[in-house]
SENU-465788 format. One line per field, with one value per residue (C-alpha): residue number from 1; residue in three letters; y, x, z. Coordinates in pm, 1 decimal, padded with zeros to 6 digits. Each point is the difference from the previous one (the first is absolute). Layout:
nr [NUM_...] .
rest [ALA_...] .
yy [Y_...] .
xx [X_...] .
zz [Z_...] .
//
This chain:
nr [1_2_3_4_5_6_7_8_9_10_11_12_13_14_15_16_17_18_19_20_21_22_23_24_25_26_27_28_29_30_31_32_33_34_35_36_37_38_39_40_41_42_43_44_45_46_47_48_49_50_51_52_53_54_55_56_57_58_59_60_61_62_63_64_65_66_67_68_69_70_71_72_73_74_75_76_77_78_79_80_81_82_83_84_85_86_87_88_89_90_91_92_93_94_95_96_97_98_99_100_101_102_103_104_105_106_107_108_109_110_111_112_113_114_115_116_117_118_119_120_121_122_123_124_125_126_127_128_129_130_131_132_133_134_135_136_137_138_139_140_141_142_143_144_145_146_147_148_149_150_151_152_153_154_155_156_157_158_159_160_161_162_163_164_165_166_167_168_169_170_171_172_173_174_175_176_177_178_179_180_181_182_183_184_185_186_187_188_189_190_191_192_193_194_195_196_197_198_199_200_201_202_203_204_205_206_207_208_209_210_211_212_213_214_215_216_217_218_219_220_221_222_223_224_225_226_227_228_229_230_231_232_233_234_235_236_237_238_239_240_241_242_243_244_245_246_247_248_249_250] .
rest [UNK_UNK_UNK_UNK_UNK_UNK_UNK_UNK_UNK_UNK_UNK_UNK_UNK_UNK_UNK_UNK_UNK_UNK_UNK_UNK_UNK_UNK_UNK_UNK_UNK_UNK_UNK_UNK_UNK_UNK_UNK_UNK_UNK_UNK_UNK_UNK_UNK_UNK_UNK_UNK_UNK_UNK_UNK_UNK_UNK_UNK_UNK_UNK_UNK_UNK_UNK_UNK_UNK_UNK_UNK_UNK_UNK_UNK_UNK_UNK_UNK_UNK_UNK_UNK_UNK_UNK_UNK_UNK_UNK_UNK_UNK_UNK_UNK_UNK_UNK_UNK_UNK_UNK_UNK_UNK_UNK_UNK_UNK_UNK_UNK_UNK_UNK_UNK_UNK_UNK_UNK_UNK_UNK_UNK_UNK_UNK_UNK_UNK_UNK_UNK_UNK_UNK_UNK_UNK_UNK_UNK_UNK_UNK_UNK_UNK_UNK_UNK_UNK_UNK_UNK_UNK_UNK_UNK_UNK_UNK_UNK_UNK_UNK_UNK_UNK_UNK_UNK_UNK_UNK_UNK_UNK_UNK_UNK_UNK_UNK_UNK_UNK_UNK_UNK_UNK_UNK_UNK_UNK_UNK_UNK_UNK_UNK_UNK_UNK_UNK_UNK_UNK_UNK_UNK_UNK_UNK_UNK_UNK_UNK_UNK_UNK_UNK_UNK_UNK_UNK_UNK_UNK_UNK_UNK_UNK_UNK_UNK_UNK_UNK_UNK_UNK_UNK_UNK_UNK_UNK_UNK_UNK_UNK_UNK_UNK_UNK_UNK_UNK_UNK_UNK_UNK_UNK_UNK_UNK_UNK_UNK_UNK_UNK_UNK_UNK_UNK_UNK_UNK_UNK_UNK_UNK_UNK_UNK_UNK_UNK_UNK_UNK_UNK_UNK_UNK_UNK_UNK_UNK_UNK_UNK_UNK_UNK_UNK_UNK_UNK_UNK_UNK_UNK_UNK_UNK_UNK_UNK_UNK_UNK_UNK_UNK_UNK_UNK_UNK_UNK_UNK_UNK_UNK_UNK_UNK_UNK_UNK_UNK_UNK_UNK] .
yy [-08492.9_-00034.0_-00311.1_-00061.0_-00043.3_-00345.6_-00035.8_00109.8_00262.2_00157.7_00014.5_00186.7_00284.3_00075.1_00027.4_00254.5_00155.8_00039.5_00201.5_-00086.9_00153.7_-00233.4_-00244.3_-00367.6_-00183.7_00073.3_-00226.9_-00078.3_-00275.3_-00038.5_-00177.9_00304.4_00260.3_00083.7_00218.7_00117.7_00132.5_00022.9_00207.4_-00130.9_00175.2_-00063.3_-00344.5_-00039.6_00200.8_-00290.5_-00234.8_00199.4_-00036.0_-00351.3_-00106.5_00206.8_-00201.2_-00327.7_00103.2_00149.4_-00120.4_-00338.8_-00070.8_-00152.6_-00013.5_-00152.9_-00396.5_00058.6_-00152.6_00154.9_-00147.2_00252.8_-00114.5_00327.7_00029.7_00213.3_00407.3_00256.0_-00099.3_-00321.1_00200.0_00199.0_-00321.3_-00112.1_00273.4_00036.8_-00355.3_00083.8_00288.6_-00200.8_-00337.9_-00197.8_-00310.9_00057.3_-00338.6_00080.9_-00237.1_-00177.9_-00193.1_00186.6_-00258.2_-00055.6_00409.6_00254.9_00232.5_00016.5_00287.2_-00089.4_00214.6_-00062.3_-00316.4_-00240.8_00115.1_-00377.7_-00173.2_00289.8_-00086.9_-00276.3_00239.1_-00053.4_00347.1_00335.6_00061.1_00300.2_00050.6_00225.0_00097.3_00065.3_00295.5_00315.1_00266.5_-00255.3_-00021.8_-00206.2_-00281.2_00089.3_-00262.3_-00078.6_-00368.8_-00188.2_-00101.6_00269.1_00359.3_00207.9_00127.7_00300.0_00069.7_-00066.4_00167.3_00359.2_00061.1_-00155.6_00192.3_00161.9_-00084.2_-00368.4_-00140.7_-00346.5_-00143.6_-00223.6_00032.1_-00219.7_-00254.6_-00004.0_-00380.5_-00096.9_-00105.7_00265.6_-00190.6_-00317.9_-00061.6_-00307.4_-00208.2_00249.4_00141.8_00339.1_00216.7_00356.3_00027.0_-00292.7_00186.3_00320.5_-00186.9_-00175.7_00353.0_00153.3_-00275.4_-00000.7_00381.9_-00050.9_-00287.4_00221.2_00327.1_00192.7_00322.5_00339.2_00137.4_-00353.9_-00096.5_-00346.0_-00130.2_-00307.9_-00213.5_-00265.3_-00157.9_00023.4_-00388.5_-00090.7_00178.7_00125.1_00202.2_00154.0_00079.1_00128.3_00198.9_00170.0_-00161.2_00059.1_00406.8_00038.6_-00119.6_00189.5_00325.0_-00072.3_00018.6_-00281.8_00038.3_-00305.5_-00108.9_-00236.8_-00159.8_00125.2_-00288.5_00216.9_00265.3_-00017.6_00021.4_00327.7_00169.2_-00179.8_00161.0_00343.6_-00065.9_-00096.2_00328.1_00201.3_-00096.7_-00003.3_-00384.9_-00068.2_-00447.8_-00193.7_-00316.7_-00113.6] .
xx [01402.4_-00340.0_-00199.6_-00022.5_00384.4_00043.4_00335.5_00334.1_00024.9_-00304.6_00164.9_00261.5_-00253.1_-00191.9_00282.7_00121.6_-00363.5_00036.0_00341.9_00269.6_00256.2_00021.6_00281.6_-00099.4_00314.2_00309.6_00276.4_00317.0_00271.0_00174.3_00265.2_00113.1_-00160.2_-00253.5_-00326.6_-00213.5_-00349.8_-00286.3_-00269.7_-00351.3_00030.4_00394.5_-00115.3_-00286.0_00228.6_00228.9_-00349.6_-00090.2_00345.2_00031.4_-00339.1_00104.1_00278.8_-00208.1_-00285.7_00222.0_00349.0_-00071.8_-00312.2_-00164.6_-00350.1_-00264.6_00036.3_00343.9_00259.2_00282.0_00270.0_00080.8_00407.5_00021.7_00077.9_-00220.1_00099.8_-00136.9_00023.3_-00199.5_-00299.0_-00018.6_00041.7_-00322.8_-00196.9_00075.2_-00069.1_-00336.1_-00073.4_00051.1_-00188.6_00319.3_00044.5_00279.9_00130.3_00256.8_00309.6_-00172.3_00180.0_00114.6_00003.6_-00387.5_-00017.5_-00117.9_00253.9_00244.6_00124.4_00314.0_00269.2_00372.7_-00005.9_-00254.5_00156.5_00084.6_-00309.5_-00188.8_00129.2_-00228.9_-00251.3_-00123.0_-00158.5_00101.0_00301.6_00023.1_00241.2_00066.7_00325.5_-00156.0_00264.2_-00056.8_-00191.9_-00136.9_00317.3_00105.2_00241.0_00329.0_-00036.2_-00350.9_-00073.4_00039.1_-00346.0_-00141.8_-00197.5_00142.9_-00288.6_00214.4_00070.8_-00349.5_-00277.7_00128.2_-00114.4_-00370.5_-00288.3_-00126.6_-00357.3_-00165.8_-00301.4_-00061.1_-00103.4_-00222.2_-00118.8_00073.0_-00182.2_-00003.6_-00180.1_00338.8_00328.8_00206.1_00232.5_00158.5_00260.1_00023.1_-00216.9_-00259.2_-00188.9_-00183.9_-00226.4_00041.7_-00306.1_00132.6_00270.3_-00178.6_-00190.7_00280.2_00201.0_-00289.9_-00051.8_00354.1_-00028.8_-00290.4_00164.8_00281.2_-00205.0_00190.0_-00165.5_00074.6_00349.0_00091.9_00346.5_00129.5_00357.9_00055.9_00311.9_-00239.2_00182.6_-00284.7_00007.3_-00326.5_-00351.0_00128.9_00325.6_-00247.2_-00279.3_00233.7_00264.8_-00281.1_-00348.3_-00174.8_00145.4_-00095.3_-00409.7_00033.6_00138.8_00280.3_00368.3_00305.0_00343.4_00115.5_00364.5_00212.8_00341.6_-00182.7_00229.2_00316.9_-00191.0_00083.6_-00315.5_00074.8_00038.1_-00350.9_-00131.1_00122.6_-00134.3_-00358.9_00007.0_00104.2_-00201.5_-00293.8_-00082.9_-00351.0_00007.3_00315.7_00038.5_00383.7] .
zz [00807.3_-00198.3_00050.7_-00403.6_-00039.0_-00167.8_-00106.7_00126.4_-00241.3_00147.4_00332.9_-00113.0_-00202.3_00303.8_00183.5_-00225.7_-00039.4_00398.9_00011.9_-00177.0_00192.6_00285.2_00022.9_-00113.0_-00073.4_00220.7_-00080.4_00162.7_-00070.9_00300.9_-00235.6_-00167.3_00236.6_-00258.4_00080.0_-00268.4_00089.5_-00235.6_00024.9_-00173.8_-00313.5_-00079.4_00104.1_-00263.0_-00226.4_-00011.0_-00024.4_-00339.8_-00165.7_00096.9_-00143.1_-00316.5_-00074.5_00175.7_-00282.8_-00288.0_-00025.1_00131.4_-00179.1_00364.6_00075.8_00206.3_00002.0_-00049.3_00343.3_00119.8_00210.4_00252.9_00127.5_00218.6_00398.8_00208.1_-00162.4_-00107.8_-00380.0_00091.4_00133.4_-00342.0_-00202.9_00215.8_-00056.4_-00406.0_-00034.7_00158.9_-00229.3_-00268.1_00081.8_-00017.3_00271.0_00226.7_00125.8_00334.1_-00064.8_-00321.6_-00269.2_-00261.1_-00233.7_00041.1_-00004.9_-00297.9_00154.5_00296.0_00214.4_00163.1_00254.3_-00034.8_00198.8_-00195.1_-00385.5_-00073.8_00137.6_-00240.8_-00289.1_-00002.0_-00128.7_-00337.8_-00008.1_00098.5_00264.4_00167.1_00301.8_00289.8_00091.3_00375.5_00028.8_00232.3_-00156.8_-00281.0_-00212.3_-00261.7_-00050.9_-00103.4_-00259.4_-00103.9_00015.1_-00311.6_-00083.5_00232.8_-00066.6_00294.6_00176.2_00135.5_-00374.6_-00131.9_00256.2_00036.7_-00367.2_00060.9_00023.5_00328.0_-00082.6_-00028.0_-00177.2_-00038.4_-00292.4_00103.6_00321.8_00315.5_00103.1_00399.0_-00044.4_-00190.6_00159.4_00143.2_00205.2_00098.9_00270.4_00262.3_-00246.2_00061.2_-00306.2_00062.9_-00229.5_00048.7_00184.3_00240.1_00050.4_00084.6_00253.2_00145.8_00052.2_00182.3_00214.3_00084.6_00032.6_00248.3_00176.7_00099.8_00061.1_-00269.0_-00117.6_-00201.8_00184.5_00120.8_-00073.1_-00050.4_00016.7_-00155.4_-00038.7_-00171.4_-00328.9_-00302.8_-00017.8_00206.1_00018.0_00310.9_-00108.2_-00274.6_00168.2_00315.1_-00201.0_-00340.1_-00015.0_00351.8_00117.0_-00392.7_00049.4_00366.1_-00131.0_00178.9_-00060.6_00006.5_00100.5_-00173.2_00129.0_-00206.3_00148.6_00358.4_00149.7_-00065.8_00243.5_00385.4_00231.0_00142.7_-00367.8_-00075.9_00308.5_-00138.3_-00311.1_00119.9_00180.6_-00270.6_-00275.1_00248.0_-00049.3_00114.3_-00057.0_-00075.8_-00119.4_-00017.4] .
//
């Protein structure tokens, strides 16, 4: 990745300056028996529209916290990365009462209502779908993002010297972040082709930087497992051998 990348979203342009084709998100929920793989581009496809209706519909900018009630999935990662495009603080697990705006799944609905701000939730459903019933108090993200724009501009642009991030108590700017990923990256010898399985939740440093953040500053890719608990050691064995897993972290 280049040296000058500063923020997240930076990252994700250079990796899909350097071929956008590759796989960077493979996703299973061993839960539902799930697997959706995303190459670079359909992933920062999903970036774009997110940050359009981050930007647009939601009115959020840079300064601007967002309490992020999501498990480790595919979704999550794109919530990350628009948040990043657009400046706005992403606070893992954060209050929503205390929050601008709150992105919850299915599970956390009540504890988001708390939010005095904008609501948007995530039905968490194979293939991206919707609720059946849209949450009262709720935009449907299913409903809302396919209309976005494929393209995203800023309007203002980010600050990596302003928070990006906060989970564990920890606060990070973007750049911190940055850092952090490649040294995590470097720390476990990941590089372009290396493929990481992760079983990591998204509520620590570790889950993040494991399961988007560090194969994302190597060049590297993530097979990012949720529910890998309801997986038996021999299918994890298969798995690891068929998606050509490089580093796991479970």
């Amino acid at each position: 990745m280049n040296a000058s990348d500063r923020t997240p979203a930076d990252l994700l342009r250079s990796a899909l300056a350097a071929d956008p084709a590759r796989p960077l998100v493979t996703f299973y929920d061993d839960a539902t028996g799930e697997r959706v793989e995303l190459s670079v581009a359909t992933f920062a496809n999903w970036v774009s529209k997110t940050a359009n209706l981050l930007q647009g519909d939601l009115a959020a900018g840079p300064g601007d916290r967002l309490a992020l009630l999501l498990p480790a999935h595919w979704q999550s990662a794109v919530w990350l990365l628009a948040c990043s495009s657009v400046g706005v603080t992403v606070e893992i697990g954060g209050d929503p009462a205390g929050a601008d705006l709150v992105v919850s799944g299915p599970d956390s609905l009540d504890a988001a209502r708390a939010c005095g701000g904008e609501r948007v939730a995530l039905a968490l459903r194979p293939l991206g779908g919707r609720f059946p019933q849209p949450p009262e108090g709720f935009l449907d993200y299913a409903v809302e993002v396919p209309a976005q724009g494929d393209r995203f501009a800023p309007f203002a642009p980010v600050d990596p010297d302003a928070p990006a991030l906060v989970v564990g108590g920890t606060e990070l700017t973007a750049a911190e972040l940055v850092a952090r990923s490649r040294e995590d990256a470097g720390e476990h010898g990941l590089a372009p082709g290396s493929r990481v399985l992760s079983g990591l939740a998204y509520d620590s440093w570790e889950g993040l930087s494991a399961g988007l953040f560090a194969p994302l500053a190597a060049g590297a890719s993530v097979v990012l497992c949720r529910n890998l608990a309801e997986l038996s050691a021999e299918a994890l064995e298969k798995r690891v051998e068929s998606e050509r897993v490089t580093d796991r972290v479970v």
